[in-house]
N, C-alpha and C positions, 0 to 999 in steps of 0.2 A: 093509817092511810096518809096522813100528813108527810111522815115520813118517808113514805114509799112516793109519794111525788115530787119532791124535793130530790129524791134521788133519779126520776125519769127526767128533771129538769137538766140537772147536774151531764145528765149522761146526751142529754139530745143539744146541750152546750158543745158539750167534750167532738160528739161525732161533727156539728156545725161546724166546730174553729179545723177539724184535718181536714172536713172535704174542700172548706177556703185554700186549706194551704199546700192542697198537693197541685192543684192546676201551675200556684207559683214555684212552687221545686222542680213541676216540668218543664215549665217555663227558662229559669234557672241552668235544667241541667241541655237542654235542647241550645241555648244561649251555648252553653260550654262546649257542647260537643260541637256546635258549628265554628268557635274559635279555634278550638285543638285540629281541625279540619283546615283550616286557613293558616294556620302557624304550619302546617306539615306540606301546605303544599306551596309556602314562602319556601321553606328550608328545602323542601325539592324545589323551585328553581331557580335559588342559590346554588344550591348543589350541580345540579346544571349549567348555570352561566359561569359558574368557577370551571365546571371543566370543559368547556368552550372556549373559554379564557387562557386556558391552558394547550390548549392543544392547536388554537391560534397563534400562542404564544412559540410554541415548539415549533409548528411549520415557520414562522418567519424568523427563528434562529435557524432552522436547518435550510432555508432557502441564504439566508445573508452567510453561512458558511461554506454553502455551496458556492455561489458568486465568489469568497473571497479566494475560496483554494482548491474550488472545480470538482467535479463531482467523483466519488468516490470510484476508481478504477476496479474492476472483478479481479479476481485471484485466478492466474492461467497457472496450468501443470506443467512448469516448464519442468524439461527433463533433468536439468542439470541441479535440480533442485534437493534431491536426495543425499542423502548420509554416506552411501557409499555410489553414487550417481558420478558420473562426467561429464566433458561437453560434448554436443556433436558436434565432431569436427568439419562432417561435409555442412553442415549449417551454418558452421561460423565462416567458412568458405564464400557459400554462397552471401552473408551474411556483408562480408567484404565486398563483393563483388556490388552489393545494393551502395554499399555507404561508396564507393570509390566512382558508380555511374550516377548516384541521384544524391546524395550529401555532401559529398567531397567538394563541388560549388560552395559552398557556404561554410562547412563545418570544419575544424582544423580538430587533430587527434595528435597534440602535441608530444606526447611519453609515448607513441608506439614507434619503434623500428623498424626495418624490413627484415631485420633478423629477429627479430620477435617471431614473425609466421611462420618461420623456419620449423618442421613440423609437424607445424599445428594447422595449418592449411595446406600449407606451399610446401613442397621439396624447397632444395637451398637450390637450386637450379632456376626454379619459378621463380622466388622471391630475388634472387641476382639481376634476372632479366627484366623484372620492374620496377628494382629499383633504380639501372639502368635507362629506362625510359624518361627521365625525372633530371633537369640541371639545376644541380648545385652551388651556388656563390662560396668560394673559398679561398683561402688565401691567409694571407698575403705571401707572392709570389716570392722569389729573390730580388726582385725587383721593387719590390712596397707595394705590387699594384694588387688587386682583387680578379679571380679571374673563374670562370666557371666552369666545371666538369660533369660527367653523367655522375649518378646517383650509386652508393654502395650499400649494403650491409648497413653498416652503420648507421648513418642517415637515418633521421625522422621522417614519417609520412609527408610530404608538402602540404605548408597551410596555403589557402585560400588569398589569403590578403595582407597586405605587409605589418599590419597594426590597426590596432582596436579603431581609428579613426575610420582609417580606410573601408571596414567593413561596416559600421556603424554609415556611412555615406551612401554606401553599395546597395543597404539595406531598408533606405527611408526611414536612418535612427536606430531600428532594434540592431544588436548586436549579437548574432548566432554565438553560442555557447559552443565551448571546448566538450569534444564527446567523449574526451581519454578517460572520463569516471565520474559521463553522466548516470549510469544504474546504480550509482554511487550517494551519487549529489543530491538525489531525488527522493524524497518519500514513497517508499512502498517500488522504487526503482525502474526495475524491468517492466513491471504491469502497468506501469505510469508511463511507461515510452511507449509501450504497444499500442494501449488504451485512445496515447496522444496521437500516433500517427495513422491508426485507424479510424479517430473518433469524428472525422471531419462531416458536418449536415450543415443543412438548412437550417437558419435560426428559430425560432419558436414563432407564433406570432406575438404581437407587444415589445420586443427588442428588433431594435436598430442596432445594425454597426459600421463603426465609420469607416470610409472608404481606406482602401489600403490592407486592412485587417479582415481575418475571417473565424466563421464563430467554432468553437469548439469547448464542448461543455467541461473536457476534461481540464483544461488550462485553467489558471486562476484568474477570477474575470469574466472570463467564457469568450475572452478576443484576442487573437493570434495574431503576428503577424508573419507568422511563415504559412505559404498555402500547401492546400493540397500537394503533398509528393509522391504519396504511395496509389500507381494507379495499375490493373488489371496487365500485365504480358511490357510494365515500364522496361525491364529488362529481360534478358533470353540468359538464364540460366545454362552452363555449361553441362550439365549435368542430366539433361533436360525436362525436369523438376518444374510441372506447371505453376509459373511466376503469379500469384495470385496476389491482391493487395492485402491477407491473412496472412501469405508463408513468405512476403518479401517482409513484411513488420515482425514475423516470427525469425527470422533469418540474421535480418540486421540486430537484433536484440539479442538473441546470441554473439554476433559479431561485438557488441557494446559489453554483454556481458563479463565475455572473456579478455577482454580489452582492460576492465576496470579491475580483474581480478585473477591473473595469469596464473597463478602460483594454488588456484585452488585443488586441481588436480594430486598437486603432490602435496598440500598440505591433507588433503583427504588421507592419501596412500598413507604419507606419516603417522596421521592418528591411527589407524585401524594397525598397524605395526607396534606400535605404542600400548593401545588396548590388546593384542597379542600377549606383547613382554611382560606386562602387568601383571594378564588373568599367569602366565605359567612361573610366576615370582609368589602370586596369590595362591597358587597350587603347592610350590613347595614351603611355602610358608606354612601352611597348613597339615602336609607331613612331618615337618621339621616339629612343629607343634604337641600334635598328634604321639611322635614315636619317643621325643626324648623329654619333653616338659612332663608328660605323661606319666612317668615315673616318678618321676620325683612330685608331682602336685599328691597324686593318690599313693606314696609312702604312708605309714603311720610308724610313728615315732613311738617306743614305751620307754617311759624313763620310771626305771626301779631303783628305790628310794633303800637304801640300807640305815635300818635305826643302829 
């Protein structure tokens, strides 16, 4: 009997000291779990404010890249754009006709001819009769003096202004740019001129611009100082091709295109004449191959050995 209380002691000790210690191990693990609770939902909004921080970060590089080199121009299908593609030539026509009534004030197209249009726009008939219209300073006479004559063939388009001063003057400072091989000159070219003389609006609100200049998101800056030129029937097509402020900017960009790069036509016709002579050099290379290597690759040789 002694013994047997000594062990109900032993045992209602043992059950005493768990039932104290499980209230503190829930204690403990309720503690823990409300930590690991709080630690996950730091690290979610860390996680969070990093990428808010980032994408903060990214609109005010793509805005400060914007401002510095103008907003990114779309990709138009110009036609001349293909592998075996040409120019149009009534488009670069007309195309002339925009830069000679609304650019030719300002813009000088120093590397073109009037025998250049020769036909690529113009019979030599048209292009004779205006270069004709146009006086030239030349000379010196027999006499030392300089004297002037109508316009030939030969002849450069007329610039605008006698020197970079004089235009720079004309212009309240900015200095209009040579168009001989502006699609050229330009990033991303043709669709950065279109873009440009299409792109003209109202500025946003929160920007100012200073007088004189006006805003245009495609330029670098987003402030011009050339205005609006492309506007609704500006000129009357010959052709009578509704003058639209889309198909005189689609027109002249043509006209710019072929200006910068004359020689693309036949460098086209070349290649594909080229890749002709190749594939039928590549054909009898191939028979040549074929008929007489042929023999002699798949020969077998026996060499018999006399003891």
């Amino acid at each position: 009997m002694v013994g047997g209380g000594f062990i109900q002691q032993i045992l209602r000790r043992k059950l005493h000291s768990q039932s104290l210690a499980t209230p503190v191990l829930s204690l403990f693990a309720s503690k823990k779990v409300h930590e690991d609770a709080a630690s996950s939902g730091v690290r979610a909004l860390a996680v969070l404010g990093a990428g808010v921080t980032g994408l903060l970060s990214f609109s005010t590089v793509a805005s400060a890249d914007e401002a510095e080199h103008g907003l990114a121009c779309p990709d138009y299908p110009w036609p001349h754009d293909g592998i075996l593609s040409s120019y149009d030539h009534a488009s670069i026509r007309r195309g002339h006709q925009v830069y000679q009534q609304v650019c030719a004030s300002c813009h000088s197209m120093s590397l073109i001819s009037y025998r250049d249009l020769v036909g690529v726009a113009y019979t030599e008939e048209e292009a004779k009769a205006m270069a004709a219209e146009i006086e030239v300073v030349d000379g010196p006479n027999d006499e030392g003096e300089m004297f002037t004559r109508p316009g030939k063939l030969s002849d450069r388009l007329p610039q605008p202004y006698a020197n970079e001063s004089a235009a720079r003057f004309a212009n309240g400072g900015a200095y209009p740019p040579d168009l001989s091989l502006i699609t050229k000159a330009r990033h991303n070219g043709q669709n950065y001129v279109f873009a440009l003389l299409t792109g003209y609006r109202d500025p946003p609100a929160g920007i100012s611009i200073r007088e004189g200049l006006h805003y245009n998101p495609y330029f670098p800056g987003g402030a011009i100082a050339m205005p609006k030129m492309l506007n609704d029937e500006a000129v009357e097509y010959e052709d009578g091709v509704p003058a639209t402020e889309a198909q005189m900017g689609k027109d002249v960009v043509s006209f710019l295109s072929w200006a910068a790069e004359p020689e693309m036509e036949e460098r086209k016709l070349m290649g594909f004449k080229w890749i002709f002579l190749l594939s039928l050099a590549l054909l009898q290379a191939a028979y040549y191959r074929r008929l007489k290597w042929s023999v002699l690759k798949s020969r077998k040789l026996v060499l018999d050995v006399v003891n």
